[in-house]
C-alpha positions as CSV (number, residue, x, y, z in Angstrom):
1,X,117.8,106.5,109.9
2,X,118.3,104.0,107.3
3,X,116.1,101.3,109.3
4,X,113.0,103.6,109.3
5,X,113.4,104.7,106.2
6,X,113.2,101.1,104.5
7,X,110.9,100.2,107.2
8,X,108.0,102.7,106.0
9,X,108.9,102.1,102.3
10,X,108.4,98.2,103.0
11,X,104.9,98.6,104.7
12,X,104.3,101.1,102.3
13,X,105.0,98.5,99.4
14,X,103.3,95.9,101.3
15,X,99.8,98.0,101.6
16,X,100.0,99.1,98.3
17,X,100.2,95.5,97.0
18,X,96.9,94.5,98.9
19,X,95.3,97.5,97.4
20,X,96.3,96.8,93.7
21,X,95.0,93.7,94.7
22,X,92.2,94.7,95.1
23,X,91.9,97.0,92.2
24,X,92.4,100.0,94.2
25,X,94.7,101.6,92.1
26,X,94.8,105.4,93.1
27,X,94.6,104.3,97.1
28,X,97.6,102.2,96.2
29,X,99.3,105.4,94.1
30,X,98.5,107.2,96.7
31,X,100.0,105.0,99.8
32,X,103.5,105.1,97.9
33,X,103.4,108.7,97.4
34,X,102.8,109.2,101.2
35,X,105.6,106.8,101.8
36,X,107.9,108.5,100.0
37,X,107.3,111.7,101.5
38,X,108.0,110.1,105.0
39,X,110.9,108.2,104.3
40,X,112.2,111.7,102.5
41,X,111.3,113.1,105.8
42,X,113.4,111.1,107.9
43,X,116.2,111.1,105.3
44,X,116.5,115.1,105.6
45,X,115.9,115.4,109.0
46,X,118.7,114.0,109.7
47,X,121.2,117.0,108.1
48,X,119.1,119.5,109.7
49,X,117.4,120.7,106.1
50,X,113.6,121.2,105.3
51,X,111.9,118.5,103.2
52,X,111.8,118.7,99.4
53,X,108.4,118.6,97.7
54,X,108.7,115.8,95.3
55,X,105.3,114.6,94.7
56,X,102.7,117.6,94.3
């Protein structure tokens, strides 16, 4: 569980680097926000619970 979950946040963090890069700032905001909701994803799925909406 833990392995995917850093692995999306890492190519997440990566992408979003080479769109601030650049300039692309709300593609980049917008890459970690998808991120998060995956690795959230994974995290829950695993106690059998629905995902939380963090991010609107």
């Amino acid at each position: 569980m833990y392995q995917k979950m850093y692995t999306t946040l890492f190519n997440a963090i990566t992408d979003a680097l080479n769109l601030m890069e650049d300039r692309d700032y709300p593609a980049a905001k917008l890459r970690l926000m998808s991120a998060q909701r995956e690795a959230e994803e994974v995290y829950i799925s695993e106690d059998g619970q629905p995902p939380l909406e963090i991010c609107p």
